[in-house]
Structures are given as structure tokens and as C-alpha cells.
LUMZAKOL-444753 format. One record per residue (C-alpha): x, y, z; residue number from 1; chain. Coordinates in steps of 0.25 Angstrom, whole numbers, plus 5000, padded with zeros to 4 digits. Example, Ala and Ser with C-alpha at 12.3 -4.5 7.8 and 13.67 -1.06 7.14 Angstrom:
u:5049&v:4982&w:5031&n:1&chain:A
u:5055&v:4996&w:5029&n:2&chain:A
This chain:
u:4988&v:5020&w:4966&n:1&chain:A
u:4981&v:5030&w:4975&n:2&chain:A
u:4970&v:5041&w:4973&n:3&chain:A
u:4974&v:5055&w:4976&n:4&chain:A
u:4966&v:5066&w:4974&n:5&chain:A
u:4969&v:5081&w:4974&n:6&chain:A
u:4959&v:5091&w:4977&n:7&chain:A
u:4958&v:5106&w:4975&n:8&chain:A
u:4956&v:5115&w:4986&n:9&chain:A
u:4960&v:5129&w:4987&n:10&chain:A
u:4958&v:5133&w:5002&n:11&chain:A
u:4957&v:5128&w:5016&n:12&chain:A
u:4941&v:5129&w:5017&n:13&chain:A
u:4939&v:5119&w:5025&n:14&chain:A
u:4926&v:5113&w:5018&n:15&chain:A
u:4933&v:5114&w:5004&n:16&chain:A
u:4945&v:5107&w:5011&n:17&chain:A
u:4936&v:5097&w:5015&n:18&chain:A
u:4930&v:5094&w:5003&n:19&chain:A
u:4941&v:5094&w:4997&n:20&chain:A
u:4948&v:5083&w:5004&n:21&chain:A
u:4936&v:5075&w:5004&n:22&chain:A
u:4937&v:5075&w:4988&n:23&chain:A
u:4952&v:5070&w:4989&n:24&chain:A
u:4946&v:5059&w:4998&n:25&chain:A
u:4937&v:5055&w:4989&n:26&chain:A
u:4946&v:5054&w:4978&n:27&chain:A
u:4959&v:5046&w:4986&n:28&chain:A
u:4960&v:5033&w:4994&n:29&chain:A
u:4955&v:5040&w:5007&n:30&chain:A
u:4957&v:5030&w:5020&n:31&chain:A
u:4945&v:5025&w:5026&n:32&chain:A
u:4945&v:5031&w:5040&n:33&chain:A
u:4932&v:5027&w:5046&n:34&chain:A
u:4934&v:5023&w:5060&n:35&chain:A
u:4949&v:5025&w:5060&n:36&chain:A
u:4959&v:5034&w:5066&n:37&chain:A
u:4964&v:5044&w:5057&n:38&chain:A
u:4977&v:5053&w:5056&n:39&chain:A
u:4979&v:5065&w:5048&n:40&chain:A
u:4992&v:5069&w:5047&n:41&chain:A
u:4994&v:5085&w:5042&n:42&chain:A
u:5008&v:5089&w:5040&n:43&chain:A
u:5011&v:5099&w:5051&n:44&chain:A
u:5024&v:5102&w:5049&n:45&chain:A
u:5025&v:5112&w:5058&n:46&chain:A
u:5013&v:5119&w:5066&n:47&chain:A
u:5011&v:5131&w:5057&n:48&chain:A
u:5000&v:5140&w:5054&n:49&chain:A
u:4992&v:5134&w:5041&n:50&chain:A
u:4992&v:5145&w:5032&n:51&chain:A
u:5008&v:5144&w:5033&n:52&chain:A
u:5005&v:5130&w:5025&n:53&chain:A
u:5015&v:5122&w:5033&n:54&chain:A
u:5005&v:5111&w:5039&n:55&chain:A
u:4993&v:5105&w:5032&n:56&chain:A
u:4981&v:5115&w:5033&n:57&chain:A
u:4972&v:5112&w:5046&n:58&chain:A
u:4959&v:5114&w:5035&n:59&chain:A
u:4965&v:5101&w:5027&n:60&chain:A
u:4967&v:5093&w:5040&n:61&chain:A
u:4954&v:5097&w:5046&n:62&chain:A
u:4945&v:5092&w:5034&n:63&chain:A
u:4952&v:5080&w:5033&n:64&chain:A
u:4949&v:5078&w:5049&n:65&chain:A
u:4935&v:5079&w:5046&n:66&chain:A
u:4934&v:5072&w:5034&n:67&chain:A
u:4942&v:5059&w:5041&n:68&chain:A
u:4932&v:5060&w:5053&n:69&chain:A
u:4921&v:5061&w:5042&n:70&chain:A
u:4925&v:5049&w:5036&n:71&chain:A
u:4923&v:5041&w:5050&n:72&chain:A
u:4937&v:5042&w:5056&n:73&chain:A
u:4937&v:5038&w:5071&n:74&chain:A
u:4947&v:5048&w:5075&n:75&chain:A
u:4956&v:5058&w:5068&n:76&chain:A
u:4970&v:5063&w:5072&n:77&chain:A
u:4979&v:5072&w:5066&n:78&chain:A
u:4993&v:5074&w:5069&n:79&chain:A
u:5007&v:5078&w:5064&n:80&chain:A
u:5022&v:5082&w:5071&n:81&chain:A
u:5029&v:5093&w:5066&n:82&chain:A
u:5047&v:5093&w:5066&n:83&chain:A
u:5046&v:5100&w:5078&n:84&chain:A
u:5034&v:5093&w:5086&n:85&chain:A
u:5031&v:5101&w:5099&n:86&chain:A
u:5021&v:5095&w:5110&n:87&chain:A
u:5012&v:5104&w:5107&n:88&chain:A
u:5011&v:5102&w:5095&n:89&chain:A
u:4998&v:5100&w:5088&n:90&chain:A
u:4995&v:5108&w:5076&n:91&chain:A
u:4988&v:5122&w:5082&n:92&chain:A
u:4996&v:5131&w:5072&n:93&chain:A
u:4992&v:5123&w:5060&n:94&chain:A
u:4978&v:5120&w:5066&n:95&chain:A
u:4977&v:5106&w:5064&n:96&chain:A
u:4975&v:5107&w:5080&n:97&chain:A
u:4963&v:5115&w:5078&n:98&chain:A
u:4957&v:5104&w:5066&n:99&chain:A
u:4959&v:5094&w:5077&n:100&chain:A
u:4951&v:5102&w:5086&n:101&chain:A
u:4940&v:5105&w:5077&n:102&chain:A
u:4939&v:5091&w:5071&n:103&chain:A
u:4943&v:5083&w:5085&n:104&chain:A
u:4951&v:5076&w:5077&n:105&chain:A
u:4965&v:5071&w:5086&n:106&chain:A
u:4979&v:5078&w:5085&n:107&chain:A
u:4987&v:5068&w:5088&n:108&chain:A
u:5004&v:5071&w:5091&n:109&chain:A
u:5012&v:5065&w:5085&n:110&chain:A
u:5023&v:5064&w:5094&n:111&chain:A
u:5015&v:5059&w:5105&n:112&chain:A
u:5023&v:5043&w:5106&n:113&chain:A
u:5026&v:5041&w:5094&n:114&chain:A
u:5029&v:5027&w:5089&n:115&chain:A
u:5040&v:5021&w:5083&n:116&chain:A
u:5040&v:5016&w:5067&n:117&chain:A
u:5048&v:5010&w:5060&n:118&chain:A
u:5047&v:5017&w:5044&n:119&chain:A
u:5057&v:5009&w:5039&n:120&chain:A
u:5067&v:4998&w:5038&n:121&chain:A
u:5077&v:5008&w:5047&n:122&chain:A
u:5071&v:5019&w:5053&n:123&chain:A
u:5058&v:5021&w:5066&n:124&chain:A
u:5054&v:5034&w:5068&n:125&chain:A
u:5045&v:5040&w:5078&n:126&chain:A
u:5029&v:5042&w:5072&n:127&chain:A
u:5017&v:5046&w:5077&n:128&chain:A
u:5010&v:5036&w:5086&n:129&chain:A
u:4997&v:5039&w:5078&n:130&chain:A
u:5001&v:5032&w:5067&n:131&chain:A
u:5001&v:5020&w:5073&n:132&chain:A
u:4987&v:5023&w:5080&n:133&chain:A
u:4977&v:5028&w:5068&n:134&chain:A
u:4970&v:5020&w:5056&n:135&chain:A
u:4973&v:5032&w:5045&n:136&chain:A
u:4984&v:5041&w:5042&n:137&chain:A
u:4982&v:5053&w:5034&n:138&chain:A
u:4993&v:5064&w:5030&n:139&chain:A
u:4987&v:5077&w:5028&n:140&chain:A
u:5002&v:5086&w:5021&n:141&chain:A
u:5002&v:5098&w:5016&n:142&chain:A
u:5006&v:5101&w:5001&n:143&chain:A
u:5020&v:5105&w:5004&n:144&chain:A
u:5036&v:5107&w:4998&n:145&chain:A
u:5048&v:5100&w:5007&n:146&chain:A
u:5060&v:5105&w:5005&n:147&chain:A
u:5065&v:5089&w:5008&n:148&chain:A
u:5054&v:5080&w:5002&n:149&chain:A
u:5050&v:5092&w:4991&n:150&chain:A
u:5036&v:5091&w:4995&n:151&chain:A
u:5028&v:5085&w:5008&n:152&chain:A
u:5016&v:5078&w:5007&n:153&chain:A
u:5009&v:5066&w:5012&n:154&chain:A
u:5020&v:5057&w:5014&n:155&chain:A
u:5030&v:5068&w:5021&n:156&chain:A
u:5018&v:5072&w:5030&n:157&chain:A
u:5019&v:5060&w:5038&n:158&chain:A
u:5034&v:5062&w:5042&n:159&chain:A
u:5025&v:5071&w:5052&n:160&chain:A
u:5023&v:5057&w:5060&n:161&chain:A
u:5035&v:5059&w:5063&n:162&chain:A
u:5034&v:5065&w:5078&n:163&chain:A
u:5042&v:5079&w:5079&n:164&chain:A
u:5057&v:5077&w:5078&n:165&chain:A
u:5056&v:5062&w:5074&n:166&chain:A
u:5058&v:5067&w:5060&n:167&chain:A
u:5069&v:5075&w:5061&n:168&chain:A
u:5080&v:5062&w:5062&n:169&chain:A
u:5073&v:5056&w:5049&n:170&chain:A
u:5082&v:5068&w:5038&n:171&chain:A
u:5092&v:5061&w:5047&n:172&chain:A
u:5089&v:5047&w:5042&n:173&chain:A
u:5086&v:5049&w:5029&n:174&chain:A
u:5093&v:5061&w:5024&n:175&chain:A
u:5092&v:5061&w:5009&n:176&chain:A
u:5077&v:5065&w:5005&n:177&chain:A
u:5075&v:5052&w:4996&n:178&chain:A
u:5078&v:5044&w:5009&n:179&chain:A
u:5069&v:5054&w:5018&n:180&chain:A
u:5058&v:5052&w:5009&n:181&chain:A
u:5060&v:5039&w:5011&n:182&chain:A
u:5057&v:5039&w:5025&n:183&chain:A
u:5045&v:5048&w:5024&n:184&chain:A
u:5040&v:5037&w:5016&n:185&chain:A
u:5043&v:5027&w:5028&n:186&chain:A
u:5037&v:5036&w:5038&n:187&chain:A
u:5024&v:5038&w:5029&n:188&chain:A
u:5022&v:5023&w:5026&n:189&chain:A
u:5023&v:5022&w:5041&n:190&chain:A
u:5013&v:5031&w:5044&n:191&chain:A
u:5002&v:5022&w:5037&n:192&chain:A
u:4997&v:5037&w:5031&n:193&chain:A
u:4984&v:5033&w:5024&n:194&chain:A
u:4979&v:5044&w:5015&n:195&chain:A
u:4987&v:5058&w:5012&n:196&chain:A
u:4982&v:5073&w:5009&n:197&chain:A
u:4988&v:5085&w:5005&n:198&chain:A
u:4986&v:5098&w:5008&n:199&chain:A
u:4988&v:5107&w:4996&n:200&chain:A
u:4978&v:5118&w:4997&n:201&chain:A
u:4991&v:5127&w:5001&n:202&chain:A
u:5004&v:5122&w:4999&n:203&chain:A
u:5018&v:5125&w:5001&n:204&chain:A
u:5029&v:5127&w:4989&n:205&chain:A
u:5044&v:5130&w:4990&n:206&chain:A
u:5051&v:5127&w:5004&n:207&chain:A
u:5041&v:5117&w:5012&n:208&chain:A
u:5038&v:5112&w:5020&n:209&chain:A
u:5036&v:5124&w:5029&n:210&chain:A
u:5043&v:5136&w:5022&n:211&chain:A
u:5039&v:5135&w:5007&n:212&chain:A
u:5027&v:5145&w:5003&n:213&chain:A
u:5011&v:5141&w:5003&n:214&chain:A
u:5005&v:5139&w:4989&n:215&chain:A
u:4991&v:5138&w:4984&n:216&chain:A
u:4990&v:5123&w:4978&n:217&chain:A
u:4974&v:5121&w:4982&n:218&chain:A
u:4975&v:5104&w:4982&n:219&chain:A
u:4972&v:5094&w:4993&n:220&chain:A
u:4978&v:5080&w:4989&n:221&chain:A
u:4976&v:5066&w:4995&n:222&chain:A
u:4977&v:5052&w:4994&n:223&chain:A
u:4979&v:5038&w:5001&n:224&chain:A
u:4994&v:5038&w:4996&n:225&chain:A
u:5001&v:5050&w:5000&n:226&chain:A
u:5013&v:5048&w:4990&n:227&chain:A
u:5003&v:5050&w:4979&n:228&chain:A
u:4998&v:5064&w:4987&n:229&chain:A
u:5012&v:5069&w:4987&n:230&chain:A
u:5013&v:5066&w:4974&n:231&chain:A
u:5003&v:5076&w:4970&n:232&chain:A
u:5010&v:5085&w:4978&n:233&chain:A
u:5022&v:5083&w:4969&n:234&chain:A
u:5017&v:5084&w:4958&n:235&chain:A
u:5009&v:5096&w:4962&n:236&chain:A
u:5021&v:5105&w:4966&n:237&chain:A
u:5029&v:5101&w:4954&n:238&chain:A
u:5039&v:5090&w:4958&n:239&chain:A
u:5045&v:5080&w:4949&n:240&chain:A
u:5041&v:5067&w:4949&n:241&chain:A
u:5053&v:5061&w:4958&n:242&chain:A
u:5055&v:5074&w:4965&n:243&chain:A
u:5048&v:5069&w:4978&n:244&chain:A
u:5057&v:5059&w:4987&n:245&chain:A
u:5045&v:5055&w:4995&n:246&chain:A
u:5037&v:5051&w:4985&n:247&chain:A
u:5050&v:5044&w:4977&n:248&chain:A
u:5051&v:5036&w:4989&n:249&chain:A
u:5037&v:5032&w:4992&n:250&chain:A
u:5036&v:5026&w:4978&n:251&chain:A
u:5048&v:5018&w:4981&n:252&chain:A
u:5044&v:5014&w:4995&n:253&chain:A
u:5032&v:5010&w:4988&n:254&chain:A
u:5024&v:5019&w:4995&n:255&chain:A
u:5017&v:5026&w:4984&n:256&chain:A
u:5015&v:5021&w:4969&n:257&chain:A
u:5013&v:5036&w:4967&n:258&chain:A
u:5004&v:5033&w:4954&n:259&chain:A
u:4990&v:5041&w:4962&n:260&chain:A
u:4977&v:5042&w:4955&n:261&chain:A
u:4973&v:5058&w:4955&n:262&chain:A
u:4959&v:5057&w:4957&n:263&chain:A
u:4955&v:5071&w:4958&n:264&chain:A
u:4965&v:5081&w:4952&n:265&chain:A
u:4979&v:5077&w:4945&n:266&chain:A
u:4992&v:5084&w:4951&n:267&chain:A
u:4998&v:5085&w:4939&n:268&chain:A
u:4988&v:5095&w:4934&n:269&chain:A
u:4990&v:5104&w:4949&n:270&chain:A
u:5006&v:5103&w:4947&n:271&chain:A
u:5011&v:5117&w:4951&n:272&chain:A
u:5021&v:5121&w:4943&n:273&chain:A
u:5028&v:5131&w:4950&n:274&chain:A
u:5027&v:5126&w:4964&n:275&chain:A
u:5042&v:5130&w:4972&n:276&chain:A
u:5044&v:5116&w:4975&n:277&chain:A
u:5057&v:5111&w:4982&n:278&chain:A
u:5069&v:5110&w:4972&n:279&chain:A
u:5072&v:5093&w:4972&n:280&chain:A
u:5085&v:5090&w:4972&n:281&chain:A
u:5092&v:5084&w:4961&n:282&chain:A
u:5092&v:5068&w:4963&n:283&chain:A
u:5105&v:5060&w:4961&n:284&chain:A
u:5109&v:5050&w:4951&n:285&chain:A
u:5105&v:5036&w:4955&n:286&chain:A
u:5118&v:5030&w:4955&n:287&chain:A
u:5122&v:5042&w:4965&n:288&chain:A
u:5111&v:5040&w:4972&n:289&chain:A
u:5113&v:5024&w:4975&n:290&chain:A
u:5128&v:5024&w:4974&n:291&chain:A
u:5129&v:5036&w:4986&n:292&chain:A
u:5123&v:5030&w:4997&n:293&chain:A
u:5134&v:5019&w:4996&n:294&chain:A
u:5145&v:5029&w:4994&n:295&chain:A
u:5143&v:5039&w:5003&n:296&chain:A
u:5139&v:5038&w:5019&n:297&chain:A
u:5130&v:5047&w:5023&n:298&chain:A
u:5125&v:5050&w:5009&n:299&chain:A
u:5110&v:5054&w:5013&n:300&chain:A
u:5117&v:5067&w:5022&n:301&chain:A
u:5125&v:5070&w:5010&n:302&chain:A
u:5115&v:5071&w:5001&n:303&chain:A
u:5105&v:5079&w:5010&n:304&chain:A
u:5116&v:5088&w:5011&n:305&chain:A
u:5116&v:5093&w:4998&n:306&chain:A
u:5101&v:5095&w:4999&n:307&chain:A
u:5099&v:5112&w:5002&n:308&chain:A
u:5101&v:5117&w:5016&n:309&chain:A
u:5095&v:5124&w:5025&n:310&chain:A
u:5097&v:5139&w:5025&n:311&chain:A
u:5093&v:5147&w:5039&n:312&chain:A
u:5089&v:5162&w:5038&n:313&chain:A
u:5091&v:5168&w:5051&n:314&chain:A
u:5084&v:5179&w:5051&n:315&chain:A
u:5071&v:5172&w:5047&n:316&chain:A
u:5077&v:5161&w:5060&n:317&chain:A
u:5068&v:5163&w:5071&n:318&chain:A
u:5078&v:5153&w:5080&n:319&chain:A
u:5065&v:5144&w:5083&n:320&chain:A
u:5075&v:5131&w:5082&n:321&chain:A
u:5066&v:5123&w:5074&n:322&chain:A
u:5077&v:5121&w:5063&n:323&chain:A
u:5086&v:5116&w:5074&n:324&chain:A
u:5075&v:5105&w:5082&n:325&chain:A
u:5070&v:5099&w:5071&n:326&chain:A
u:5085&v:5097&w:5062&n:327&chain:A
u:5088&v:5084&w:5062&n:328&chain:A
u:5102&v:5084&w:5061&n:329&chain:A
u:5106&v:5093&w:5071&n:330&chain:A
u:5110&v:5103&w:5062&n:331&chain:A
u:5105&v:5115&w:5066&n:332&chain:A
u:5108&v:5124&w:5077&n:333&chain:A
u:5107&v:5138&w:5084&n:334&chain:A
u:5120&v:5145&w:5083&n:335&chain:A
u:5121&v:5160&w:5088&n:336&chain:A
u:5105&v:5162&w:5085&n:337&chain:A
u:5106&v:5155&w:5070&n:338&chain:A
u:5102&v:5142&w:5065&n:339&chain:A
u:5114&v:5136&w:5059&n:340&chain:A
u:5115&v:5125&w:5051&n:341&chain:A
u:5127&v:5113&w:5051&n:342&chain:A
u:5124&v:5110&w:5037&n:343&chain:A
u:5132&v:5096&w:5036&n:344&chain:A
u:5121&v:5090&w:5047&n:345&chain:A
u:5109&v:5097&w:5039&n:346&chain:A
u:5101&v:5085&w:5032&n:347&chain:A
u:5095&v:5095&w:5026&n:348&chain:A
u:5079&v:5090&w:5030&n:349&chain:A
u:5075&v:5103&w:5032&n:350&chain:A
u:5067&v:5101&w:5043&n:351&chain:A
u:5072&v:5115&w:5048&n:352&chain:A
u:5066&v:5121&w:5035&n:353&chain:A
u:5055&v:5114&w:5038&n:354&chain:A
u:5053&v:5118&w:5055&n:355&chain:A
u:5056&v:5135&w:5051&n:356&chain:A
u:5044&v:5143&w:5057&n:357&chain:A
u:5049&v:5155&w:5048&n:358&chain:A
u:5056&v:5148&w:5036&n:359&chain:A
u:5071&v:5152&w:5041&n:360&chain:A
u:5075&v:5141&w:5034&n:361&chain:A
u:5076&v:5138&w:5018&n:362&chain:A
u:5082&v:5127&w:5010&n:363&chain:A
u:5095&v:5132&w:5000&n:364&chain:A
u:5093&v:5127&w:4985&n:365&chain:A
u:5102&v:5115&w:4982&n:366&chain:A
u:5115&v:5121&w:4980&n:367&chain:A
């Protein structure tokens, strides 16, 4: 059972920001950092202007550099990798560059040799050398909707270690989103992530994570279990109890007991009631669910599938080809200036919907 403590606080002012942050601290499990090497880990899901919402706000990031480095921290790094991770990449449009600058605090790129690791029984995937080379990790997300996992949070945030394209084959292996999550799940307990916060000052509803619309929430969030953070999230925006397969999963796993202690405020007297969250599909029957696996051969494809597709408006399209880099199953292409899609390869990740600079892109209801 962990502490995690929610915090009002309306806007980016740095110093109410800060002592903000500090108050959550106070109340949660915080990590001892003194003398220690210590990541933060923002979600930069693409290197976007902050008022656009997209990535954690460079305010939040920047208080918490200075309050790590007033704890006693011997040296603080900050890093992430985005779906489509260029080498020049390092967070100038979201001005997470500039916070390292101002605070000398180390930008660390993550696909700068990136180690093998091996998450689980069956599957190594490429991480961010980092990881293996600090004593604290902290993830620093951004209070968001996913049109796959229904909302991201801590735990998603550190797919991020995942250098660049290394993510994209991961929809292939694990196609249906209960098995997904199950591998976020891997790739988090791998990152040794210590202590989580959320930034939920301005969050974003409907069509996350990069095309939904911002919305007023006013909350910081954080704890030393990042399951019990999320879990504030979802309760927050109005999800069911078992809607979030990310958290199903790290219960299972036994990641999470997801019995938190709310020290400060109680999310269930913040739940927003009419916050557009993602409609959640309908789950199947458990002697379905067990018995299809055996039966049918490719069952995970089949069943992502029947999840909604992709739709792509061409006169929003401005042929940038990030749609086609980052799919993972090859199922895009440029055919006579258009972006067409081969719907029996989509997997229906929605990484496209994810990458779109000018949100051409959007997700059809469940038919």
C-alpha cells in the first residue's frame, strides 16, 4: 500500500508549481536521492510546442529538476525518445532543452547504444542505456486519453525507453490490448522506475494522446507506485473500475496491489463526470476469451481487427510520411499523393494517429 498524494494547482507559475510539487513529496514515498544519479523521464511523445499539450510541461520538469538537485542529487539527467526519434533530437520545441540549460541538468539520448533487455520470458527489446547506469528513475507523464490503453500515465510513459522505432514491432508482438498492456507492464518493471508524477494542470480528453482537446483539470499527482498514480487518473476522468488493461495487468503481474492511501485529496471527490474519455470496447465472455486462443491461429490479429480503423482526411494530409515511418506492420503507403490504408495488415495501434502533426487522422467508432 503506497502513499499518493494529489495536489491542486491551477497554472504553470513556476514557484506555485514548485511548492506544489514539494507538498506531494512530502505526502508520498519519495526516493532518497542524495548523492545519486537521478533520471526524470517526461513523456515527450513528440517535440511539440507545450501550450499544444502533447508532452509534459517544461514548468513541471523544471521544478522537479531543482527540487531533486535540492534534495542532494549528484547529477540529474533527463531524457525520452519519441516514435520517430531524429538525431537531433532533444526537446527544443517543448523546452525541455532550454530547462536543462537553465538548470545544467544532462539531456541524456536515448538511442545513443542502447542495451539489450530481456522483459520477459520471451521477448528482449532495445532500452535506453541510462537505465542500466543511474540510482533513480523518475516518470514525469502527462494526464492524458490513449485511444489504445484509454488513458497514459506513469506506467505507459516509460514505453518512451524504448529508443525511436524500437517500439513500433511491440503492436506486432503483442496485438490484442490486454496482451499489450501486458508488455508495457514488462517494460516498466524493467525500467526500475522509482517514483511517478503526473502532470495534470492541463490535460487532454477525447482522441489522445496527441490529437484530443486540452481541458482544465488543475492537479499534480504522485507516488512511489506508478500503478496507484494512474489509478487516480482513472478514476479522475470517469473510467470504470476494470476499464484500464494497464493497470488489470499490473495487479495481475503483481506489480501494483492498487489499494493507495490518498494522503492529500481523494480522487473520488475530483471525478470529472463529463470528461470525453475513449469508448472501451466491450470485453468477451470468459469461456470465449480462454477457449479462443486454442481455436483459432492468429486470434490476437483477429481480434485487434475488430478494434476501429484508422480514417485519413486528405485534405487535412500534409504528405509528411509520418504515418507511413512509424506503422508497424507495413500497412501504409503513398499511392498517387494519398495515404492508403491495407486494412487486413493494420493492427490497428494507432501509432499513425498518434505521429499526425495536424490530426489528419481519426479513429472510427466501433462499428
Amino acid at each position: 500500500m503506497s502513499k499518493v498524494a494529489i495536489q491542486r494547482c491551477q497554472t504553470y507559475e513556476y514557484d506555485l508549481v514548485y511548492s506544489s510539487l514539494i507538498n506531494i513529496i512530502e505526502n508520498s514515498d519519495f526516493p532518497a536521492v542524495e548523492n545519486k544519479r537521478v533520471l526524470l523521464k517526461p513523456n515527450i511523445l513528440s517535440d511539440s510546442k507545450p501550450e499544444l499539450g502533447i508532452t509534459t510541461n517544461p514548468v513541471v520538469v523544471e521544478a522537479m529538476v531543482n527540487i531533486v538537485k535540492s534534495k542532494g542529487a549528484r547529477e540529474v539527467l533527463v531524457g525520452d525518445s519519441p516514435g520517430l526519434h531524429t538525431p537531433q533530437f532533444h526537446g527544443k520545441n517543448c523546452g525541455i532543452a532550454a530547462v536543462c540549460e537553465r538548470t545544467n541538468a544532462t539531456w541524456v539520448n536515448f538511442a545513443d547504444n542502447p542495451r539489450t533487455h530481456k522483459v520477459n520470458r520471451k521477448t528482449k527489446l532495445n532500452m535506453a542505456r541510462v537505465l542500466d547506469e543511474v540510482d533513480v528513475v523518475i516518470s514525469i507523464a502527462k494526464f492524458k486519453t490513449h485511444e489504445l490503453m484509454y488513458l497514459t500515465g506513469c506506467v505507459k510513459n516509460m514505453f518512451g525507453t524504448l529508443p525511436g522505432l524500437n517500439k513500433s514491432p511491440c503492436h506486432i508482438k503483442a496485438a490484442s490490448r490486454e496482451k499489450f498492456a501486458a508488455l508495457i507492464c514488462d517494460i516498466f518493471k524493467e525500467s526500475h522506475c522509482n517514483y511517478g508524477i503526473v502532470d495534470g494542470i492541463i490535460g487532454m480528453e477525447g482522441p489522445g494522446p496527441a490529437n484530443g482537446t486540452l481541458r482544465q483539470i488543475g492537479l499534480l499527482i504522485g507516488s512511489s507506485d506508478c500503478f496507484e498514480v494512474d489509478e487516480a487518473m482513472r478514476i479522475i476522468m470517469s473510467y470504470k473500475q476494470d476499464d484500464i488493461p494497464i493497470l488489470n495487468e499490473g495487479k495481475r503481474k503483481g506489480l501494483t496491489s492498487l489499494t493507495p492511501t490518498w494522503t492529500l485529496l481523494d480522487p473520488n471527490t475530483l471525478i470529472i463526470k463529463d470528461y470525453r474519455i475513449v469508448d472501451v470496447a466491450k470485453k468477451e465472455g470468459l469461456i470465449k476469451s480462454l477457449l479462443i486462443p486454442f481455436l483459432t491461429r492468429g486470434s490476437d490479429r483477429k481480434k485487434a481487427q475488430k478494434r476501429p480503423t484508422p480514417n485519413f482526411d486528405e485534405k487535412l494530409c500534409i504528405r509528411c510520411k509520418r504515418c507511413i515511418d512509424i506503422c508497424p506492420a507495413r500497412a501504409l503507403s503513398l499511392k498517387n499523393n494519398v495515404v492508403t490504408l491495407e486494412e487486413t495488415k493494420c493492427v490497428r495501434c494507432y501509432c499513425c494517429h498518434e505521429m499526425c502533426p495536424v490530426a489528419a487522422i481519426t479513429i472510427e467508432k466501433d462499428k
